[in-house]
C-alpha positions in Angstrom: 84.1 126.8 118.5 83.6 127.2 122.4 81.4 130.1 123.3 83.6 131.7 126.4 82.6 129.5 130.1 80.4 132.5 131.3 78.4 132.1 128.6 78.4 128.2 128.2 75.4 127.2 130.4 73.0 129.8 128.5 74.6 128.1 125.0 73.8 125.3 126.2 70.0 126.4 126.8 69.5 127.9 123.8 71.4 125.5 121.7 68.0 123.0 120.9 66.5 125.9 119.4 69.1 126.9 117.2 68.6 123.5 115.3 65.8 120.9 113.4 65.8 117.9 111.1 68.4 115.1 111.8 70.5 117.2 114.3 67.7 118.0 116.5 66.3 114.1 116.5 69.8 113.2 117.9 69.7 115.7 120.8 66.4 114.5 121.4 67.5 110.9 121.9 70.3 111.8 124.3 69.1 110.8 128.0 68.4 113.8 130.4 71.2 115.5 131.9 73.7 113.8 129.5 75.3 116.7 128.4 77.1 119.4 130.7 79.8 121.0 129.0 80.2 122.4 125.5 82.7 119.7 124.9 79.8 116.8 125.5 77.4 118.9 122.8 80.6 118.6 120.8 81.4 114.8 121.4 78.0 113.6 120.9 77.6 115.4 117.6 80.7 114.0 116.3 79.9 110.9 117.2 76.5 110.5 115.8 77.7 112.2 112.2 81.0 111.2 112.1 81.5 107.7 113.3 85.3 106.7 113.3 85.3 104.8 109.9 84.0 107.8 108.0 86.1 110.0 109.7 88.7 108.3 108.5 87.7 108.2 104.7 87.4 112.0 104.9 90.8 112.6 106.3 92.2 110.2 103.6 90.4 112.3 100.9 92.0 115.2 102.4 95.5 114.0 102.9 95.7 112.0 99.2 94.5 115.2 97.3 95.0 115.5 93.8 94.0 118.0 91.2 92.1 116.4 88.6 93.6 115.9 84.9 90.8 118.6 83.3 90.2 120.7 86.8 91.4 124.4 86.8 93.5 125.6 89.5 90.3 127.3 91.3 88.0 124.3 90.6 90.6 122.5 92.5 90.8 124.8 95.3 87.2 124.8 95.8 87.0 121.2 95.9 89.6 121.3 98.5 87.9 123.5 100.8 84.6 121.2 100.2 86.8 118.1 101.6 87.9 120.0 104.5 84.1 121.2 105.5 82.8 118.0 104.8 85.4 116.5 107.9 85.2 119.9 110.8 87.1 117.8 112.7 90.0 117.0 110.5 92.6 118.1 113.0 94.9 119.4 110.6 96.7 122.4 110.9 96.4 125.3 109.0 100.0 124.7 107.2 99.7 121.3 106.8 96.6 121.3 104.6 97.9 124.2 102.6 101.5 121.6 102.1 98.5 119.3 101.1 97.1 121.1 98.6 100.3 122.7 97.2 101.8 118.9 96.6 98.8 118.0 95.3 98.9 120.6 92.4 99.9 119.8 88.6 103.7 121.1 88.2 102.2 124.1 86.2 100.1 125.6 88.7 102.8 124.8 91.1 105.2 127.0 89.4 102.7 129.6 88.7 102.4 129.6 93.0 106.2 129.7 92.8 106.2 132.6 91.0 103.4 134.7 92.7 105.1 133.8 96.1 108.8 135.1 94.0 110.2 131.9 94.9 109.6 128.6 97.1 105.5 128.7 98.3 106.0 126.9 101.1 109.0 129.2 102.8 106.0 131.5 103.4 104.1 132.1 106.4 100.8 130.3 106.1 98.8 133.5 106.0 101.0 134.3 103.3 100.5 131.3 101.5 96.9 131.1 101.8 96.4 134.7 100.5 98.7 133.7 96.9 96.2 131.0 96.8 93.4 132.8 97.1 94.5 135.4 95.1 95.2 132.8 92.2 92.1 131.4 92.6 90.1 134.7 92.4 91.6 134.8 88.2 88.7 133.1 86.1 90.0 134.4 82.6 89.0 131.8 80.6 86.6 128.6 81.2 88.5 126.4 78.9 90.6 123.7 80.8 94.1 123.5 79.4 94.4 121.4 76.2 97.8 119.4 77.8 98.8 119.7 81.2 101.4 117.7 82.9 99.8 114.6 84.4 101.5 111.8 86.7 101.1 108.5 84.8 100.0 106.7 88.0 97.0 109.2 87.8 95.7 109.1 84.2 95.8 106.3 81.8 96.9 106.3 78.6 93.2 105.9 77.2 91.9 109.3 79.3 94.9 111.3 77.5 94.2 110.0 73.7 90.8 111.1 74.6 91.3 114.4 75.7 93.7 115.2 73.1 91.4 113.8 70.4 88.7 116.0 71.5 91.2 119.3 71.9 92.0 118.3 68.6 88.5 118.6 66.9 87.3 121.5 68.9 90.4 123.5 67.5 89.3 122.0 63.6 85.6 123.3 64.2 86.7 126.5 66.0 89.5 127.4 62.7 87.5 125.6 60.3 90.3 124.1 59.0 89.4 121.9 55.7 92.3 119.8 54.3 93.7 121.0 50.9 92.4 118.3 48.1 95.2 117.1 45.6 94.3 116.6 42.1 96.2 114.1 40.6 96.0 114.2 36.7 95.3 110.5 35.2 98.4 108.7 33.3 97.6 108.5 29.7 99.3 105.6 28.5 100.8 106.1 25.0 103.2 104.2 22.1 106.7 105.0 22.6 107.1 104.4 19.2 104.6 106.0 17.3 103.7 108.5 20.2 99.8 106.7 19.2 97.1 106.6 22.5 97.9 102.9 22.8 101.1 101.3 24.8 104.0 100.2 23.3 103.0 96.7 23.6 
């Protein structure tokens, strides 16, 4: 963010003093005189941190968002604000990344946005939007991730979702104690036809 311009020059001034470890050691190496404007500061920190390859790794992470197969709606949310700290410089609006996010959502928590909005999410303003989400993601009533939850194919294989169910599976045996019933089967006594005698008939 650019302090107003009457205010730049002392910024500027004060700015070396404001930071220390890595950031500092790249101010230090700039030459004298190097940087003018709030925009230079700004270029040459992007520049240094963010070289154009890793920028673009971060956008991609950002734009090809998925919720994960066992993440809750506000894990995901979290992890979706990390992405966009972790790239400042993103460029994305404010209504693109929540179209992002939404389309990156499992059909259920979709829906459940559908609802809280009282129809289409995405016909709302963007401060609208962003408030249902927050909202939703402020609802923590249970830690435990949905047993099933409707998965792309092209995002989970078939061995993570045998897996997962086997382990819902045995956590619900433990939690009911559920014991299988034991059949007794009585032995066949073989007897004479005949005679009725404990042998067989032959």
């Amino acid at each position: 963010m650019c302090p107003p311009p009457r205010d730049i020059r002392l910024s500027l001034l004060l700015f070396p003093f404001s930071i220390h470890g890595p950031a500092r050691d790249c101010l230090d190496k700039e030459p004298s005189r190097s940087i003018l404007t709030w925009d230079d500061l700004v270029s040459k920190f992007i520049n240094h941190f963010f070289p154009p390859s890793k920028t673009t790794n971060l956008r991609n992470e950002i734009s090809n968002f998925q919720q994960r197969f066992d993440e809750t709606f506000y894990e995901a949310w979290d992890r979706f604000k990390d992405l966009l700290r972790a790239c400042p410089h993103h460029g994305f609006t404010e209504l693109h990344q929540l179209d992002t996010f939404y389309n990156g959502l499992n059909p259920s928590d979709q829906d459940s946005l559908n609802s809280a909005a009282g129809g289409n999410l995405l016909e709302r303003s963007a401060q609208d939007v962003l408030k249902i989400i927050e909202n939703k993601s402020k609802v923590r009533n249970s830690r435990n991730k949905p047993i099933v939850s409707q998965v792309k194919a092209s995002n989970v294989d078939s061995s993570e979702i045998a897996s997962a169910v086997t382990s819902a599976m045995t956590a619900m045996f433990k939690q009911h104690q559920v014991t299988p019933a034991l059949a007794f089967i009585k032995a066949v006594e073989e007897s004479c036809v005949t005679c009725g005698g404990a042998h067989s008939y032959q």
